[in-house]
Wavefront OBJ file of the C-alpha trace (Angstrom):
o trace
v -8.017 0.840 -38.345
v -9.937 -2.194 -36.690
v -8.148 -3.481 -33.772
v -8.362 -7.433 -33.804
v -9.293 -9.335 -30.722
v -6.108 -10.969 -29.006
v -6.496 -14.603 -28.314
v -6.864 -15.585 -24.406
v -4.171 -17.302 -22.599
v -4.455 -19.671 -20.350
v -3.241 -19.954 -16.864
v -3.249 -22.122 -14.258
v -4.109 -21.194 -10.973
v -0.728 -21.744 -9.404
v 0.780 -20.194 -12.219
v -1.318 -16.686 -11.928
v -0.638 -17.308 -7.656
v 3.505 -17.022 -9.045
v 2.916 -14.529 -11.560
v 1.454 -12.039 -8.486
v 3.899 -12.986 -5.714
v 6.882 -11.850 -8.570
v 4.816 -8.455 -9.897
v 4.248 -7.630 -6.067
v 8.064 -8.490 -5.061
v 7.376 -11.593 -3.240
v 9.211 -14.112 -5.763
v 12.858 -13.507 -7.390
v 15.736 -11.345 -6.402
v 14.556 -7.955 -5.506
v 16.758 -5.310 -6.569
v 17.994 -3.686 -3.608
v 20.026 -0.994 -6.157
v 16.645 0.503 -6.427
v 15.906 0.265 -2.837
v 12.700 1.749 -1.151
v 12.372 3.790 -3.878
v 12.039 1.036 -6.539
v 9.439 -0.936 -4.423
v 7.559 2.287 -4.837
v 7.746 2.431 -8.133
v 7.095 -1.037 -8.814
v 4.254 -1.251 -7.040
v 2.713 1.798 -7.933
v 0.912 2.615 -4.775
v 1.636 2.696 -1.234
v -0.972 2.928 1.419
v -1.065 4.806 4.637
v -2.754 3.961 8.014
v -2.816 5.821 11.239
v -2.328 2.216 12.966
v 1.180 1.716 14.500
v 1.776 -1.976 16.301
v 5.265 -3.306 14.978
v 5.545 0.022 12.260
v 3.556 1.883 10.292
v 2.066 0.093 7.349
v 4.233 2.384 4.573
v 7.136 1.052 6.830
v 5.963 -2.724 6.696
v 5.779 -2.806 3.193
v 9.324 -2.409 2.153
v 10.238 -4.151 4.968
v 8.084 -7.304 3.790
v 10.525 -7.134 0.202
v 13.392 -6.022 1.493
v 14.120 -7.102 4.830
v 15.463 -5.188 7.907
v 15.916 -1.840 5.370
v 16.309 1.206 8.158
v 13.194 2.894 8.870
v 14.974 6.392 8.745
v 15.799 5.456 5.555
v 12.119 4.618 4.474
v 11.500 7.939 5.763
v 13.773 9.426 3.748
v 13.298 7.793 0.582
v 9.336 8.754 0.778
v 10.032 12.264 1.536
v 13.356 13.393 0.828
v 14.474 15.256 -2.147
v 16.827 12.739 -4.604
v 20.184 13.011 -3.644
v 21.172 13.826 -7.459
v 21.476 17.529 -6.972
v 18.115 18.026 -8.962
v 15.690 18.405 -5.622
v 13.191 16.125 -7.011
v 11.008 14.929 -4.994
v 10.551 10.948 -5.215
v 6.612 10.883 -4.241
v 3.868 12.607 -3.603
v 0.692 11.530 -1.055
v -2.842 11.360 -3.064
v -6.185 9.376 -2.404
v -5.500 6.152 -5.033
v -6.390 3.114 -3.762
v -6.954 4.647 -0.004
v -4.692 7.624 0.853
v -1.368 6.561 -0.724
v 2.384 7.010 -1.445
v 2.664 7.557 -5.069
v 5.817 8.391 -7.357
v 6.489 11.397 -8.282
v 6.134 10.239 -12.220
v 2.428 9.769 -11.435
v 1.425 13.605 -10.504
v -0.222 14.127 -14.061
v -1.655 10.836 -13.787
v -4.296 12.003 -11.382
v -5.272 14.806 -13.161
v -8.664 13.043 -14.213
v -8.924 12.588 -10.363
v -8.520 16.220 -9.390
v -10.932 17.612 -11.943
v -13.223 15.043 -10.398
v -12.971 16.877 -7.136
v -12.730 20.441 -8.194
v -16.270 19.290 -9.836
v -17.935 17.793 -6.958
v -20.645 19.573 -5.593
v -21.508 17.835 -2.055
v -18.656 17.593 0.481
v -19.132 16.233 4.180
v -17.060 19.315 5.534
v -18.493 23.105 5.196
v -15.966 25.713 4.047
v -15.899 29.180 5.723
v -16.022 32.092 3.538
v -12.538 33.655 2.612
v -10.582 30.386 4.596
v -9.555 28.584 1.298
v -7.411 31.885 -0.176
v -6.531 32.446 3.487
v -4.575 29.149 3.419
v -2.864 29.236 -0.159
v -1.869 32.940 1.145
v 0.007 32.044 4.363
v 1.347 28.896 2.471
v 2.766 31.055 0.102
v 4.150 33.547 2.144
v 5.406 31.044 4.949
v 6.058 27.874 2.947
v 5.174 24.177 4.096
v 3.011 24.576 7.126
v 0.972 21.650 8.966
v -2.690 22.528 9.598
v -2.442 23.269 13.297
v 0.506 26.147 11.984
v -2.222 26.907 9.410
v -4.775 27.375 12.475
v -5.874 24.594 14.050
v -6.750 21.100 12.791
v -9.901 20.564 14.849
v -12.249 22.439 16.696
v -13.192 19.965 18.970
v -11.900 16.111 20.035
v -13.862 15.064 17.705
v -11.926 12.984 14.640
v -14.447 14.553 11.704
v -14.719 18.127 13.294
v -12.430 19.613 11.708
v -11.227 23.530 11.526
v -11.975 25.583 8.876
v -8.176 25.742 8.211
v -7.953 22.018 7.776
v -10.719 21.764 5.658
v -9.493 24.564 3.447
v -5.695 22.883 2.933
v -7.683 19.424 2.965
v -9.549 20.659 -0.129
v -6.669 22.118 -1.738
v -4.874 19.203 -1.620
v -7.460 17.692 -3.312
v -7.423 19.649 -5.909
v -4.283 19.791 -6.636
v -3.130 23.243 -5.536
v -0.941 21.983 -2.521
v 0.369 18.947 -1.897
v 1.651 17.238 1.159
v 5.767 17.212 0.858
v 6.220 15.400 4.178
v 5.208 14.021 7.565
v 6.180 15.232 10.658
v 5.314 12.669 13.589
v 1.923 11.671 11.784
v 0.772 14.914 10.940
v 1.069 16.163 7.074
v 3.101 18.836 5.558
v 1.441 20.920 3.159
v 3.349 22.849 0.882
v 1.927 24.861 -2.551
v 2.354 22.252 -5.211
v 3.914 24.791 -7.566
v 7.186 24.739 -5.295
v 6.864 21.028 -4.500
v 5.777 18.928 -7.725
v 8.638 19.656 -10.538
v 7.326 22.076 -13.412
v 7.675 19.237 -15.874
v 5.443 17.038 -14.031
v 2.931 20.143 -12.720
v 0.331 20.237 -14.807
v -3.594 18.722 -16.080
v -3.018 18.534 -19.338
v -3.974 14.662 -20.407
v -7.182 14.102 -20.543
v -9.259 11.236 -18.344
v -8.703 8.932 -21.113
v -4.995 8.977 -21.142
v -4.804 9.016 -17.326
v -7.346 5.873 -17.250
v -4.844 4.082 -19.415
v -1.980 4.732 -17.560
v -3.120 3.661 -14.358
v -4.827 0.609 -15.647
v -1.314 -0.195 -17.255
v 0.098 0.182 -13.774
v -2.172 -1.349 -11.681
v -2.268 -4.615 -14.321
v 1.754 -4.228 -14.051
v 1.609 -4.368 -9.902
v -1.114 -6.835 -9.589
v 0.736 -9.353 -12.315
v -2.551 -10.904 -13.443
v -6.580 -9.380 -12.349
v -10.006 -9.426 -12.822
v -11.652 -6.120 -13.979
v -12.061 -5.775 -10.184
v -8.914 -6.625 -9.060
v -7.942 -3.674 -11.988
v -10.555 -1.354 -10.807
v -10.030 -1.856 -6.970
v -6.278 -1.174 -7.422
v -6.451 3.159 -7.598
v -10.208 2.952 -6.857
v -11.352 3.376 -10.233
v -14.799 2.731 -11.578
v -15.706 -0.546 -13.369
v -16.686 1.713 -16.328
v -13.350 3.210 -16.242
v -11.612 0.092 -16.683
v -13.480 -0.973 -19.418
v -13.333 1.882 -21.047
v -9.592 1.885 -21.667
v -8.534 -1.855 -21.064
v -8.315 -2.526 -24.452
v -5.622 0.138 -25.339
v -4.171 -0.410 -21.696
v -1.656 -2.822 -22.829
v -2.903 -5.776 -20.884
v -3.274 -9.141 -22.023
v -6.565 -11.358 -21.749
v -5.988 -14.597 -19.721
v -8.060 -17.278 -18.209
v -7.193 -18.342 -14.862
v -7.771 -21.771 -13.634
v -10.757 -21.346 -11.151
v -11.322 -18.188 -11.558
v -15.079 -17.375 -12.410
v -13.979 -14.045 -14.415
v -11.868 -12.768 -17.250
v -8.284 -11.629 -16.068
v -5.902 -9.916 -17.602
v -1.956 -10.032 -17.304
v 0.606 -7.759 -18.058
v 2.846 -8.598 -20.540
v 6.142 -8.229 -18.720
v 4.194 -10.804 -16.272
v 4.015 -13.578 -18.999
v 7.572 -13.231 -20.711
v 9.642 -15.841 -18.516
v 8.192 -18.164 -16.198
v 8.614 -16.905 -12.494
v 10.902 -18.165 -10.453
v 13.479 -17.540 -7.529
v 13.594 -17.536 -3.815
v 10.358 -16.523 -2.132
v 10.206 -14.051 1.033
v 9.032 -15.292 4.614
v 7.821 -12.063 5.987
v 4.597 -10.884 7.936
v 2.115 -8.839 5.844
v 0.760 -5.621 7.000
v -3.258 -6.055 6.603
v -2.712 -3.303 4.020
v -0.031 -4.664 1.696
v -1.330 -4.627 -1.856
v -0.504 -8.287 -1.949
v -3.678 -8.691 -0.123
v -5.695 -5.395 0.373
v -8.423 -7.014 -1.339
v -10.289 -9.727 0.489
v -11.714 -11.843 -2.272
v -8.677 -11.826 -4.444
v -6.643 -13.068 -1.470
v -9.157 -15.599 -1.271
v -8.894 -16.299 -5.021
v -5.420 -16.492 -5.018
v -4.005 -18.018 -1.821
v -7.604 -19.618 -0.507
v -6.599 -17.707 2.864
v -9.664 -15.855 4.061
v -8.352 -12.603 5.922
v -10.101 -9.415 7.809
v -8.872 -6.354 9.550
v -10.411 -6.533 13.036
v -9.311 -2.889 14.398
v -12.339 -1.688 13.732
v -14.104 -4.636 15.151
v -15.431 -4.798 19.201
v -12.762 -6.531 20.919
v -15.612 -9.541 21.561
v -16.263 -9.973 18.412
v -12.291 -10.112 16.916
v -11.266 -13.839 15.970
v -7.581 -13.156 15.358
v -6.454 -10.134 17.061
v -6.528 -5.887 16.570
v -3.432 -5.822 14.181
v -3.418 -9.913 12.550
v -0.682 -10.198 9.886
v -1.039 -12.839 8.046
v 2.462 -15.049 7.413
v 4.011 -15.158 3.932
v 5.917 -18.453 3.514
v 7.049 -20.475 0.261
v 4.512 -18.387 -1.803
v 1.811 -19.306 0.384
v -0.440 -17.701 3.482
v 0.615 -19.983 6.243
v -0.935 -18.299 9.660
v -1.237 -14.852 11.504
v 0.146 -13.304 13.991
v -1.493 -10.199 16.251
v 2.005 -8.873 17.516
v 2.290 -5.708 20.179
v 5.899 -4.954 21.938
v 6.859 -4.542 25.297
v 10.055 -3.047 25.571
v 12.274 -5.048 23.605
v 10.603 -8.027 23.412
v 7.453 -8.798 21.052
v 4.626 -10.165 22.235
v 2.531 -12.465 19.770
v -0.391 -12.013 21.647
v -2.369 -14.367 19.358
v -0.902 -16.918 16.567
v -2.591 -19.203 13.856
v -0.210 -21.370 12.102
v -1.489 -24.181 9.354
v -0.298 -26.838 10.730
v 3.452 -28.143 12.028
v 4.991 -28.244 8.651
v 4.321 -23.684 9.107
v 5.634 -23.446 11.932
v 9.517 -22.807 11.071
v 8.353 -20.235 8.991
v 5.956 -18.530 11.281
v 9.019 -18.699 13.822
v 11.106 -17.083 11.764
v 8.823 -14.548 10.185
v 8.566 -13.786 13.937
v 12.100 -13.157 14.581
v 13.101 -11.013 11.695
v 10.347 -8.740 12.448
v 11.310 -8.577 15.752
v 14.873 -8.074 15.323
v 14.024 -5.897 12.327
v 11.785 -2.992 15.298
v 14.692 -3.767 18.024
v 13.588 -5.924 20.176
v 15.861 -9.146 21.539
v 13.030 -11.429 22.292
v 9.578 -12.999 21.556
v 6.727 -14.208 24.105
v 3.878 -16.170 22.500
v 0.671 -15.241 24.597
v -1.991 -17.628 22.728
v -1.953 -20.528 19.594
v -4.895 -21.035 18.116
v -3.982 -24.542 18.508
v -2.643 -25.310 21.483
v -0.668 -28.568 20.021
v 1.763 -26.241 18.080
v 2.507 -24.101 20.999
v 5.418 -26.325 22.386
v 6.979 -26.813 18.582
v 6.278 -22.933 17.768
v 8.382 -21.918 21.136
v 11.139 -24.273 20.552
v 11.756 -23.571 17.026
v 11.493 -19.418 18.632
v 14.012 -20.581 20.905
v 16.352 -21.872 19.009
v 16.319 -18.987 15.927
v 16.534 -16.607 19.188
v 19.524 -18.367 21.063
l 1 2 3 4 5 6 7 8 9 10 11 12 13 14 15 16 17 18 19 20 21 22 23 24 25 26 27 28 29 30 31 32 33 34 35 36 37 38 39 40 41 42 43 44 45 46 47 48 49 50 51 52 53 54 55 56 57 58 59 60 61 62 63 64 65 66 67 68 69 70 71 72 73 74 75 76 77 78 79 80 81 82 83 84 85 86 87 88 89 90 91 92 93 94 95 96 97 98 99 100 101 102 103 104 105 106 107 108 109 110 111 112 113 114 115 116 117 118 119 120 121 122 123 124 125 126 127 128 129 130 131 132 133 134 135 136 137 138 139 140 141 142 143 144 145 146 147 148 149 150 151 152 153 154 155 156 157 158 159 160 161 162 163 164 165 166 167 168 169 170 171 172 173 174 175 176 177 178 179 180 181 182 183 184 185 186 187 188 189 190 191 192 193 194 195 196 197 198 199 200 201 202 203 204 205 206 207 208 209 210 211 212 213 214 215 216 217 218 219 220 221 222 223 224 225 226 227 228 229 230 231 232 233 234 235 236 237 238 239 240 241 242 243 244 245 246 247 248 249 250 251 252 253 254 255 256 257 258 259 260 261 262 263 264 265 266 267 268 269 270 271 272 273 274 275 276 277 278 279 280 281 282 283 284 285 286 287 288 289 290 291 292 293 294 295 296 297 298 299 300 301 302 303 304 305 306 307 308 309 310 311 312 313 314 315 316 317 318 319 320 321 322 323 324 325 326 327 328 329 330 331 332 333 334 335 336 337 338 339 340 341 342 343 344 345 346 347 348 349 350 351 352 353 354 355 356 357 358 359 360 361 362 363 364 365 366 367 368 369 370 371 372 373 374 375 376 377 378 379 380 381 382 383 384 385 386 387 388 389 390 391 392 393 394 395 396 397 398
C-alpha cells in the first residue's frame, strides 16, 4: 500500500513560538492533578546537571511550570515508588538528550540505545578483568549500592579517573543490566534492573525501528513543532534516524514562517489554537524549552550560552544566567547565587523598562520559592533600569 504525501501546513512564526511554549508547559493551565510526574511525562525528558545555584536543574524545571511545588516532593516523585500499592517506579535515569529523567513507560524505548552500547567496541574507560561480574554479584547479593559501597568511585581526584568498580556499574548501566533507582546527595543508586524496572516493561524486544518511532513521536509531541534537528537533537538521535522513521512517526509537515527548514508538528499541537495564561518564571540553561541554542534563536530571537564552563574573563552574563520567561517571550537574564536568605542577582539583563515587572517578579518567586526573604541586585547591564528594577523588587518584596 503506497502511502500518499500529506500536504504542508503553514505556520506563522508566532504561531509555531505558541504552539512550543503550550507542548513545553509554558502556555495554558497546567494540570497540577498530574503534578511533577505529568511534567515528566509530558515532556518526555528531563536533564540532569551537577550545577546547583538556586536548585538543581531537574528541580528548576517543574518549578518553571508549576510554581513553588516542594522540592522534597520533586524528589519524591522522580524516585519514589507510586503510591498505588503497585511499587512502580515512575522513572528511570538514561543518557537521552544528555543524562536524563525519563518515565518509566520509556524503558523499552531505549532498547535500540542499549544494543548500541553493548556493541561498541572503543570506550574511554579500561575495564579490569573479573570487575564487571564482581559488581552485578555484590548488587545482587546486597541490593542498591552507590559506587563508593561498590568500591570506590575514583582512584584519584581526578573527575575521569575513575575505579574499576565505577566503571564496571557505569557500563552496566549502560547496558541495561542495572539501573540507577535513586540519588542520594548527588551520588547515584544502582540497583539490578531486574528488581527495579517492572517485568512488563523489562525487556529488548522492539526492534530500532519501532523505538526510532516512538521517540520521534515524543520528542515531535514535547517540542510542539521542529526541524529534523530540533527532532534529532531532542534524545540525541542521528539525522539518519529521524528520517528514517519520520514518515510513520505520526508527525505532521509544516512550514514555519522564517524558518529556512522543513518542520514538523504534532498533531495534538495543531488541533485548537493555543491559548491561556503564560508563566513568568526563570529558565534553568537546561530546560528543554531552550537546550538548543539555534532553535531558541529561531524561536524567541534571544541568543543564549551557558558560561560555566567559560573563564570567568571571558563570561558576558554570569556562571549560572537564566534567561527570564515573560508573556511568551525571553525578556532578560539573571546570574542569581544566595546568601543566606537573601538572593543575590549578581548580574541582570532586562529588555528594556516595559521587562522589568516581570524580571522583578520572576525574581521574587524564585526567591521565595528556595527560602530566602530578600533580593540584592549586584549589577544591570544597563544601569538606567537599575533604580526601576529595585523599586518594582521593593515593592513585590514589602
Amino acid at each position: 500500500m503506497t502511502t500518499l504525501p500529506r500536504p504542508t501546513i503553514d505556520l506563522s512564526a508566532d504561531e509555531a513560538r505558541r504552539i512550543v511554549l503550550r507542548a513545553q508547559g509554558f502556555l495554558g493551565a497546567p494540570d497540577r492533578r498530574a503534578g511533577v510526574r505529568g511534567i515528566l511525562r509530558g515532556l518526555g525528558a528531563v536533564q540532569l546537571d551537577t550545577i546547583s545555584v538556586l536548585a538543581r536543574s531537574h528541580e528548576l524545571i517543574p518549578y518553571a511550570r508549576l510554581g513553588a511545588v516542594g522540592r522534597r516532593t520533586v524528589h519524591d516523585t522522580y524516585w519514589t515508588a507510586a503510591g498505588d500499592g503497585t511499587a512502580r517506579p515512575h522513572a528511570f535515569e538514561y543518557w537521552a538528550h544528555a543524562a536524563c529523567i525519563l518515565p518509566i513507560e520509556e524503558w523499552p524505548h531505549f532498547a535500540f540505545r542499549r544494543r548500541a552500547y553493548r556493541n561498541r567496541p572503543l570506550w574511554n574507560h579500561e575495564l579490569p578483568d573479573g570487575v564487571y561480574e564482581q559488581v552485578i554479584k555484590q548488587l545482587r547479593a546486597e541490593g542498591p549500592l552507590t559506587a563508593t559501597e561498590l568500591g570506590g568511585a575514583k582512584r584519584t581526584s581526578e573527575w575521569w579517573d575513575w575505579s574499576g568498580a565505577k566503571v564496571a556499574v557505569e557500563r552496566a548501566l549502560m547496558y541495561g543490566e542495572v539501573v540507577c533507582v535513586q540519588r542520594r546527595g548527588w551520588k547515584r543508586v544502582y540497583d539490578l534492573a531486574e528488581r527495579a524496572v517492572p517485568q512488563e516493561l523489562l525487556h529488548d524486544g522492539l526492534d530500532d525501528a519501532e523505538c526510532l518511532r516512538r521517540l520521534v513521536g515524543l520528542a515531535g509531541r514535547a517540542l510542539g513543532v521542529g526541524t529534523r534537528a530540533d527532532i534529532a537533537d531532542y534524545y540525541r538521535l542521528k539525522g539518519e534516524q529521524v528520517d528514517a522513521v519520520i514518515a510513520d512517526s505520526g508527525l505532521v509537515p509544516v512550514r514555519v514562517e522564517g524558518w529556512d527548514r522543513p518542520a514538523w508538528a504534532h498533531p495534538e499541537a495543531l488541533a485548537t489554537p493555543p491559548r491561556g495564561r503564560h508563566r513568568t518564571t526563570v529558565l534553568s540553561p537546561f530546560d528543554s524549552l531552550i537546550w538548543e541554542r539555534a532553535r531558541t534563536e529561531r524561536i524567541f530571537g534571544f541568543t543564549h550560552r551557558l558560561e560555566a564552563y567559560v573563564p570567568k574573563h571571558k563570561r558576558v552574563h554570569g556562571y549560572f544566567a537564566m534567561p527570564v520567561l515573560a508573556g511568551g517571550r525571553l525578556v532578560g537574564r539573571v546570574d542569581p547565587a544566595r546568601e543566606g536568605r537573601t538572593l543575590v542577582a549578581k548580574q541582570v539583563t532586562v529588555d528594556g523598562t516595559k521587562a522589568v515587572p516581570a524580571v522583578a517578579r520572576a525574581l521574587v518567586e524564585a526567591a521565595s520559592w528556595v527560602d530566602c526573604i530578600d533580593v540584592r541586585v549586584e549589577r544591570v547591564e544597563a544601569p538606567e533600569l537599575r533604580a526601576p528594577l529595585e523599586r518594582e523588587l521593593a515593592r513585590l518584596v514589602a
